[in-house]
KESEPA-264791 format. One record per residue (C-alpha): x, y, z. Coordinates in steps of 0.5 Angstrom, whole numbers, padded with zeros to 4 digits, always signed. Example, Ala and Ser with C-alpha at 12.3 -4.5 7.8 and 13.67 -1.06 7.14 Angstrom:
REM residues 2
+0025-0009+0016 +0027-0002+0014 
END
This chain:
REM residues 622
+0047-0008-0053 +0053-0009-0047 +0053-0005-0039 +0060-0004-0038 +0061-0007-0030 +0061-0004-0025 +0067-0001-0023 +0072-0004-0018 +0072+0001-0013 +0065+0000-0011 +0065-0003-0005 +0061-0010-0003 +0060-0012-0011 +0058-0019-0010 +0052-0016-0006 +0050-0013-0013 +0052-0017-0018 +0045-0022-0019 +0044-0026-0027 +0037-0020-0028 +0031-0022-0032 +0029-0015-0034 +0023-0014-0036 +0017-0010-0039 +0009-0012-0041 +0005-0006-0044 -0003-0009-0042 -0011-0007-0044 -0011-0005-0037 -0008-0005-0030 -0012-0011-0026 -0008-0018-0028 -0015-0022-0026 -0019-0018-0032 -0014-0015-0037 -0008-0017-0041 -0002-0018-0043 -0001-0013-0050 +0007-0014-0051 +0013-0017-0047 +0020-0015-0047 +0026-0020-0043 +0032-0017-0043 +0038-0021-0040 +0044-0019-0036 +0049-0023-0031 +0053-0021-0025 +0059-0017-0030 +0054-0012-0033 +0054-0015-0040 +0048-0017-0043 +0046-0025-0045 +0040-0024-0049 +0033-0021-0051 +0026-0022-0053 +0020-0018-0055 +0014-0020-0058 +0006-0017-0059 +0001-0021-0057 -0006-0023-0059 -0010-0022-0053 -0017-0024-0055 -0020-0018-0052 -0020-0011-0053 -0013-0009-0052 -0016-0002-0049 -0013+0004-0048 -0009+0005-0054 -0007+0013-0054 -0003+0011-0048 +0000+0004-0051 -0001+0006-0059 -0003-0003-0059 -0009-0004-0063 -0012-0009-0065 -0011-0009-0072 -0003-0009-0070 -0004-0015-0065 -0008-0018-0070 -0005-0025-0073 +0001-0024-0067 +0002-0030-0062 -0002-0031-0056 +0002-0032-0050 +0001-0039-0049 +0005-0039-0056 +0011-0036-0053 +0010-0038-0045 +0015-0042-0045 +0020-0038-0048 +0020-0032-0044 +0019-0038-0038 +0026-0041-0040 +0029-0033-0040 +0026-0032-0032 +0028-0039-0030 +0034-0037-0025 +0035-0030-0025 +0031-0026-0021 +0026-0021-0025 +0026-0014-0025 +0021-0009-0027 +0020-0001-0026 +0014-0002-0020 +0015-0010-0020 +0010-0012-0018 +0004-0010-0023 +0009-0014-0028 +0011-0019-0024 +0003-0020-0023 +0000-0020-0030 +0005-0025-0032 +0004-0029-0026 -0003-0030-0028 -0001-0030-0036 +0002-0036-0034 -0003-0039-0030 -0009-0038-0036 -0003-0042-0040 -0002-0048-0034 +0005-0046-0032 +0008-0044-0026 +0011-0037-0027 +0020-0039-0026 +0021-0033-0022 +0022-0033-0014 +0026-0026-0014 +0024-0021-0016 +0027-0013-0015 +0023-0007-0016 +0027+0000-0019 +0021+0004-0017 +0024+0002-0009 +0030+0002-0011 +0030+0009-0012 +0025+0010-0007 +0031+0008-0002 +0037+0012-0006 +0032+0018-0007 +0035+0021-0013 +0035+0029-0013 +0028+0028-0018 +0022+0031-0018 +0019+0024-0019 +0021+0017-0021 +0017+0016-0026 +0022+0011-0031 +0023+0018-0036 +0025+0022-0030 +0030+0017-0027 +0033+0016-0035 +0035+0022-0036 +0037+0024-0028 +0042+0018-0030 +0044+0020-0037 +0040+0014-0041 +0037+0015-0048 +0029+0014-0048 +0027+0014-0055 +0020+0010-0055 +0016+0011-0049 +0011+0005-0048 +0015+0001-0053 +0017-0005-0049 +0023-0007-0052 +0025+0000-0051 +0023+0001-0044 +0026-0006-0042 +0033-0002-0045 +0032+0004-0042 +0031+0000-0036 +0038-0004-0036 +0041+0002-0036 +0037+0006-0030 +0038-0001-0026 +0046-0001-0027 +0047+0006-0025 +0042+0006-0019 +0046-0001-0017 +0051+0003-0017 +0048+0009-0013 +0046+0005-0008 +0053+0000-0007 +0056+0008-0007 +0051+0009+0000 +0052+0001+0002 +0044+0000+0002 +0042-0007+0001 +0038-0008-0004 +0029-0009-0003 +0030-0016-0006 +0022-0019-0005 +0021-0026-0004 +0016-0028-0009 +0010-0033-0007 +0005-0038-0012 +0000-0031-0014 -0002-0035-0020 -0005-0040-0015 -0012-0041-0014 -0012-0039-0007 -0008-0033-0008 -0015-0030-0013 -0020-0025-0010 -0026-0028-0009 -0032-0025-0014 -0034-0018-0011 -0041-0019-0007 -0047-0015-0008 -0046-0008-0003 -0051-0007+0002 -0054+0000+0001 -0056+0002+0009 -0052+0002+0015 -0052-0003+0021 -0059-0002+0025 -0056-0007+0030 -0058-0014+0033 -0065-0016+0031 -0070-0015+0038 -0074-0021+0041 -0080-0021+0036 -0078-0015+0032 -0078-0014+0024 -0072-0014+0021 -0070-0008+0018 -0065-0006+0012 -0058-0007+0014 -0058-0012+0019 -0052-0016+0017 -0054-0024+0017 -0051-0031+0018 -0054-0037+0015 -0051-0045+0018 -0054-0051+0017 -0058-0055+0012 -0065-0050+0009 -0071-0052+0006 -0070-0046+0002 -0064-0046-0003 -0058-0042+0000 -0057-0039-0006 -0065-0037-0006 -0065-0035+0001 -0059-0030+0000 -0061-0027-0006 -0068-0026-0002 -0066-0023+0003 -0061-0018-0001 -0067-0016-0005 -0070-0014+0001 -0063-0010+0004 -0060-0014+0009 -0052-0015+0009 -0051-0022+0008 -0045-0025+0012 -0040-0031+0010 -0039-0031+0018 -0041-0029+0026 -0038-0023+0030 -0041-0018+0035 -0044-0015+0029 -0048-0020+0027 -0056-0018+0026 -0058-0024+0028 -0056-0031+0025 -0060-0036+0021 -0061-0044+0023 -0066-0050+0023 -0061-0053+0029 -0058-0049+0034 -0055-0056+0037 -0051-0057+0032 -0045-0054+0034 -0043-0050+0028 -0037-0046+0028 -0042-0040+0027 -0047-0043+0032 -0041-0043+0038 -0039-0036+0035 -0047-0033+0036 -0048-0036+0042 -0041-0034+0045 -0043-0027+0042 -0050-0026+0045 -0052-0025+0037 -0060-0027+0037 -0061-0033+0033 -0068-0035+0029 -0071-0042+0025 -0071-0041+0017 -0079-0040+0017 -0079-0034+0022 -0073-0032+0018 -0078-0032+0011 -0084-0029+0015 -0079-0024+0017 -0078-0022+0010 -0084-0021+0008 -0084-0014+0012 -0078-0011+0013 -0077-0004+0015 -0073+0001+0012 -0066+0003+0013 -0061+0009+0013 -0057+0009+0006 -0050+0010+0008 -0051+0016+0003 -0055+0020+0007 -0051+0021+0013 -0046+0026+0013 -0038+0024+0014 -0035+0026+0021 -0029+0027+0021 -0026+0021+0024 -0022+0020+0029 -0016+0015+0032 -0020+0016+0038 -0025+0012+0035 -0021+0006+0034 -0021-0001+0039 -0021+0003+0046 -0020-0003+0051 -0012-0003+0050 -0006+0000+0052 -0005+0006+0047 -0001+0012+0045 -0003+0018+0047 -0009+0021+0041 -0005+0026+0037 -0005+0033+0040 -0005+0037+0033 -0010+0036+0028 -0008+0043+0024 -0009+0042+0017 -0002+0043+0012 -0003+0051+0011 +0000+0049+0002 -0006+0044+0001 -0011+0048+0002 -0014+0055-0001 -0015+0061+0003 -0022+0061+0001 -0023+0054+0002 -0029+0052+0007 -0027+0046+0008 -0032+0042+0004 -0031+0045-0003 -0025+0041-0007 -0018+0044-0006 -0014+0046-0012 -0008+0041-0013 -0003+0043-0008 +0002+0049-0010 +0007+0045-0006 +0010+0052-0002 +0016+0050+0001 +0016+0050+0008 +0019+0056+0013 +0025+0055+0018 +0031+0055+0019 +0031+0047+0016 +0026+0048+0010 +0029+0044+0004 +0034+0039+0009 +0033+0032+0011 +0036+0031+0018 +0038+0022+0020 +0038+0022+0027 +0043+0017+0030 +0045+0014+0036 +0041+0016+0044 +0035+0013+0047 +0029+0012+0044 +0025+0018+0047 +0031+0023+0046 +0032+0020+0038 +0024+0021+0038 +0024+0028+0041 +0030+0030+0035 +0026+0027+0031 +0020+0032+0032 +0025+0039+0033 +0027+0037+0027 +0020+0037+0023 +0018+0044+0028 +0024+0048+0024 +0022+0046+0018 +0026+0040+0017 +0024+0033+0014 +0027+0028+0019 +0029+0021+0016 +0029+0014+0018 +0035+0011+0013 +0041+0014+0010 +0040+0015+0003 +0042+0021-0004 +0036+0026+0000 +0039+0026+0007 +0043+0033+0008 +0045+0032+0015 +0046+0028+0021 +0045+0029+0028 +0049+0024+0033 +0046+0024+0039 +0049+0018+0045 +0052+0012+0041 +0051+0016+0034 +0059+0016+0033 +0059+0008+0033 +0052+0007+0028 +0055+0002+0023 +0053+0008+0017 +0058+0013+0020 +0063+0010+0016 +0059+0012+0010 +0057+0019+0012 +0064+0020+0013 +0066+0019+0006 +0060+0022+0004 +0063+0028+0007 +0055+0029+0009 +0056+0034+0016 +0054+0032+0022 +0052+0035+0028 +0052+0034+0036 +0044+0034+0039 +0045+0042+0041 +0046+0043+0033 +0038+0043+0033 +0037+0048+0040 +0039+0054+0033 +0042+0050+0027 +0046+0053+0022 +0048+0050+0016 +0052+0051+0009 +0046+0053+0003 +0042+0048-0001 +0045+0047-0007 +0040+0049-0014 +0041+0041-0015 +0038+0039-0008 +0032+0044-0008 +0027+0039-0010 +0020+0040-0009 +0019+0037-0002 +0012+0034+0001 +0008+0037+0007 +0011+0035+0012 +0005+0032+0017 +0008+0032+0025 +0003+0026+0028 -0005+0029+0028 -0005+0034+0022 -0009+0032+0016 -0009+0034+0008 -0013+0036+0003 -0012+0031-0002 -0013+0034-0010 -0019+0035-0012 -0018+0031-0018 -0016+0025-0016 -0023+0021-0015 -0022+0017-0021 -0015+0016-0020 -0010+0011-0016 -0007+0014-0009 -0001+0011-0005 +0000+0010+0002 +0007+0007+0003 +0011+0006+0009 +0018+0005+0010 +0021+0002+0016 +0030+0001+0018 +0033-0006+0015 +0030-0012+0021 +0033-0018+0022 +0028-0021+0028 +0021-0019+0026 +0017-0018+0019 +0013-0012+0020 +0006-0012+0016 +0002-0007+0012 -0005-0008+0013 -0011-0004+0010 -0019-0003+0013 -0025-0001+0008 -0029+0002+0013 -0036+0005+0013 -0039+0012+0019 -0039+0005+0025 -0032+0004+0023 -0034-0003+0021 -0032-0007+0015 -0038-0009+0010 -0035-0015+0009 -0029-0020+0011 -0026-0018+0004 -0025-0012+0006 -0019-0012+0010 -0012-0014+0005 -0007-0016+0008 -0001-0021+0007 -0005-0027+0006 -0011-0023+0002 -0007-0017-0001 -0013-0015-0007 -0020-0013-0005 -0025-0017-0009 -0027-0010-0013 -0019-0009-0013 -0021-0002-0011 -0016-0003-0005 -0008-0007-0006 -0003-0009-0002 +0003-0008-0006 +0011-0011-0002 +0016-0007-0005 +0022-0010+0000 +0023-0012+0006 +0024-0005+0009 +0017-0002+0005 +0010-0004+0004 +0005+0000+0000 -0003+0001-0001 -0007+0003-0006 -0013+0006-0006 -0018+0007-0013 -0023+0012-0010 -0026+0012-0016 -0028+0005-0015 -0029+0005-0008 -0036+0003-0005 -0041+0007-0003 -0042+0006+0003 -0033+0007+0005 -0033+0013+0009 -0025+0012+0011 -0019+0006+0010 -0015+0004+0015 -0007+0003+0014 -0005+0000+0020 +0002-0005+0021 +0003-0010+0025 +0009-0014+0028 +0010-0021+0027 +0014-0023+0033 +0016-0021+0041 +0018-0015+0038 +0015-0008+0039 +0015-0001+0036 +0019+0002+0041 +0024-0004+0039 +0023-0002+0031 +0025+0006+0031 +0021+0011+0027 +0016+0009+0022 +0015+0013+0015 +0009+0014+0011 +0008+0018+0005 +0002+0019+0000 +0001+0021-0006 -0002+0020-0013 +0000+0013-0016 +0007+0010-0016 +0011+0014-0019 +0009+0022-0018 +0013+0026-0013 +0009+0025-0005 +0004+0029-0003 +0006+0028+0004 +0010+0025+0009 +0011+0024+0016 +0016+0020+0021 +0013+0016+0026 +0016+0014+0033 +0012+0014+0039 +0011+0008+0040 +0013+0004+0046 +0011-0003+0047 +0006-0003+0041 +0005-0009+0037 +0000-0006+0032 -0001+0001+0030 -0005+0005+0027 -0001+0009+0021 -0006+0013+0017 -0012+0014+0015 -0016+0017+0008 -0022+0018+0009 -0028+0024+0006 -0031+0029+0009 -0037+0032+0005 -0034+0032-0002 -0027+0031+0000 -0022+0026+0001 -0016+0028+0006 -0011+0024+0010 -0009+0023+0016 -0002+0022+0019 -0005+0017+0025 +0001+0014+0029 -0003+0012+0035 -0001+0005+0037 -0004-0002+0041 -0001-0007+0044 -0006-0013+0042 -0004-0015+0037 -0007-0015+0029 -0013-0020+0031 -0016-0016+0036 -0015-0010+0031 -0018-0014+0025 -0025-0016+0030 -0025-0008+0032 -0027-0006+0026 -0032-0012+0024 -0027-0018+0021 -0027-0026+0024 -0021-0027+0025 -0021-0035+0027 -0018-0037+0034 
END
């Protein structure tokens, strides 16, 4: 098979034309550090389009190659295949120099990471682009970007779906034409840095046992303990340190790998020693007993509160860290009209939404809003979402008009919208806009538009599925912004440091919560409800900026969620209140009695990600 090149005419080639490793793994599962790889595929193409090589193979992974109605890999097919240490080498020699993509990169880019990590090999990729994003950037006029939609979006034969030779072809052809999309709208492509995965210090810790009951709080002078309370050990025990934590569990305490205000109380045989842990209680005011109190203790404790008896109050970005300079708690905090039944009483699972398109003068538009200061672009931004418009943050194939507010003639995309022939306007347009119809092709199921506050019902079908929350910021050169996640229970309080994910820890030890980086310009979280502990009432997605840059510098944020990578977006929200906020507050997915809901949040601090990380209960070292 040969691409043709990308024609001439498409402007900044060399911005486009990279040597590809595309690739497809079919797997037993969808968590890289427990499940296999079935099948690999690598297709290769250089800079000209034309192809330079191909590889497929089964694997035999020696565990039960598990769902096979959606693979059709048996384990009679896969018996007397390769492992994959047999073939690690060849497939490395394929990656070596080229940069991997995949449709959502990272899921195959993990698994391969740690294939390659079981047959003591590097994985040779240090670039790595995801179509997923790329398309999420060009926004195809698509119901979904599933890699079958966007195949026959783009006019590309799939007859094997799930094969992965045939899915790594069909996936040549969706990238040639989206890299010439996105050459034809100049977008720079969501190329992502690749760190060592597959090393040790980049695996989740295996996931302690949860704590059934809520934190009662510190241990009174001469009081019992009571289930709950969250402890700390340090120093030398008489007691094994394995015995004396599987003990105290067994007795409903929450054992802590560190201190932090939250601690219940901290056990140690030598208050002098000048432990980490010592210092942090004695600075906390935490109570501190010996380890034969501690055991005496034990043998009476009283009973606790099972985070399962207490009904979920609906949470607030008000409950979040008071004590610093925040944005003013959103005004509104009605509900999305689509996403719920007009008999619903708010506590019966909705319907998956019918989707309505939204009233308005805008309805079904996509409004980029270029130029002025930052409180007038914000306030544009904010009529646009009133009349019934989405309000977007990048020029991609969605956008239907442009508002130039001061300074907006001279923005370095003007010169694309201009060959796009997409209209613009002057900031009086949005006082009563009139604009040409939409075409059929550009009246795609569009999500709820969520103004900063309002809150939807997510479907009532989705406990046992994976649910995203991507935001998408404009192209930075001066900063990184991170994407960061918090399980939290009704005291707004981590169980467990492991409860937070971010860059550096980007998967909780269960894998119900990710981290996943799509690009430099978009971060997502995923979210397993089903596999959620019990006692998480809500998660927290936040982002903070890493640098002397605030968001008020930054510009709008967009967030959007949905149900897994590739389905069509529940909900979306543009994001742009901020001033000189370090960290902001983005999101939140939280329950309320039997239903899951999602926030758009937007409130923002201006401490930054450490302040944040202990508000919710994580030590964060100084």
């Amino acid at each position: 098979m040969s691409l043709a090149p990308i024609p001439s005419h498409v402007p900044n080639l060399r911005d486009y034309a990279f040597d590809w490793a595309l690739v497809d793994v079919e797997t037993s599962g969808l968590v890289p550090r427990q499940h296999r790889v079935l099948s690999v595929a690598v297709v290769t193409i250089g800079p000209d389009g034309d192809q330079t090589g191909e590889f497929s193979t089964l694997l035999n992974p020696g565990c039960d190659p598990g769902p096979v109605h959606v693979h059709g890999l048996t384990a009679e097919r896969l018996q007397g295949a390769p492992t994959f240490e047999q073939i690690a080498g060849q497939v490395g020699a394929m990656l070596q120099d080229r940069v991997l993509v995949a449709h959502n990169a990272q899921f195959d880019y993990d698994f391969l990471a740690h294939e390659f990590a079981r047959a003591r090999m590097w994985l040779p990729v240090s670039q790595r682009l995801c179509t997923l994003a790329l398309n999420r950037r060009v926004d195809p006029p698509t119901d979904d970007l599933r890699l079958g939609t966007l195949a026959a979006h783009y006019g590309v034969p799939q007859r094997h779906a799930h094969d992965a030779l045939d899915d790594t072809r069909v996936l040549a052809g969706v990238l040639r034409a989206s890299l010439r999309e996105a050459a034809r709208l100049d977008l720079p492509l969501p190329l992502v840095n690749c760190p060592p995965r597959q090393d040790s210090q980049f695996m989740p810790k295996p996931p302690k046992t949860p704590c059934a009951f809520r934190n009662p709080g510190r241990l009174p002078p001469g009081g019992p303990l009571t289930q709950g309370m969250k402890i700390a050990i340090t120093g030398e025990t008489a007691t094994s340190r394995a015995e004396l934590v599987a003990r105290s569990v067994a007795a409903g305490m929450n054992v802590m790998s560190s201190v932090s205000r939250h601690t219940s109380v901290l056990v140690t045989n030598d208050q002098a020693s000048g432990s980490a842990k010592a210092r942090r209680a004695l600075s906390e005011g935490v109570p501190v007993i010996d380890e034969h109190t501690f055991l005496r203790l034990l043998g009476n404790v009283r009973s606790g509160t099972p985070h399962e008896q207490q009904p979920a109050s609906p949470p607030s970005a008000e409950s979040a860290p008071a004590q610093t300079t925040a944005l003013a708690p959103p005004e509104r905090t009605a509900h999305v009209p689509a996403a719920r039944g007009p008999e619903d009483d708010g506590h019966a699972p909705s319907p998956a939404p019918a989707r309505k398109e939204a009233g308005g003068p805008l309805a079904g538009r996509r409004v980029l809003v270029l130029g002025g200061t930052h409180p007038n672009a914000a306030a544009a931004r904010v009529r646009v979402v009133e009349l019934g418009g989405a309000a977007a943050i990048n020029l991609s194939a969605s956008v239907t008009d442009v508002v130039l507010l001061v300074g907006g003639d001279t923005d370095r995309r003007m010169p694309r919208i201009t060959a796009l022939e997409i209209p613009t306007y002057d900031a009086n347009w949005l006082d009563a806009p009139t604009a040409e119809p939409l075409l059929p092709a550009d009246r795609r199921q569009a999500p709820h538009v969520l103004p900063r506050g309002c809150v939807v019902d997510l479907p009532g079908q989705i406990r046992t599925s994976r649910w995203n929350v991507t935001a998408a910021w404009a192209q930075q050169t001066t900063c990184e912004i991170d994407l960061v996640a918090f399980m939290v229970d009704e005291d707004d309080q981590v169980a467990c440091d492991e409860d937070f994910v971010f860059y550096s820890v980007p998967e909780s030890p269960d894998g119900s919560l990710r981290l996943l980086t799509d690009g430099p310009t978009e971060q997502t979280i995923t979210v397993d409800l089903g596999a959620l502990p019990s006692a998480v009432r809500k998660v927290v997605i936040a982002a903070a900026i890493d640098g002397t840059l605030t968001f008020g510098d930054i510009g709008p944020i967009q967030i959007t969620t949905g149900p897994g990578s590739s389905a069509a977006p529940l909900a979306q929200a543009a994001l742009d209140a901020a001033t000189t906020e370090r960290t902001m507050l983005l999101g939140e997915i939280y329950r309320r009695g039997p239903v899951w809901r999602f926030r758009a949040v937007g409130q923002g601090f201006d401490h930054g990600l450490d302040a944040l990380a202990r508000n919710y209960g994580v030590d964060v070292e100084d």
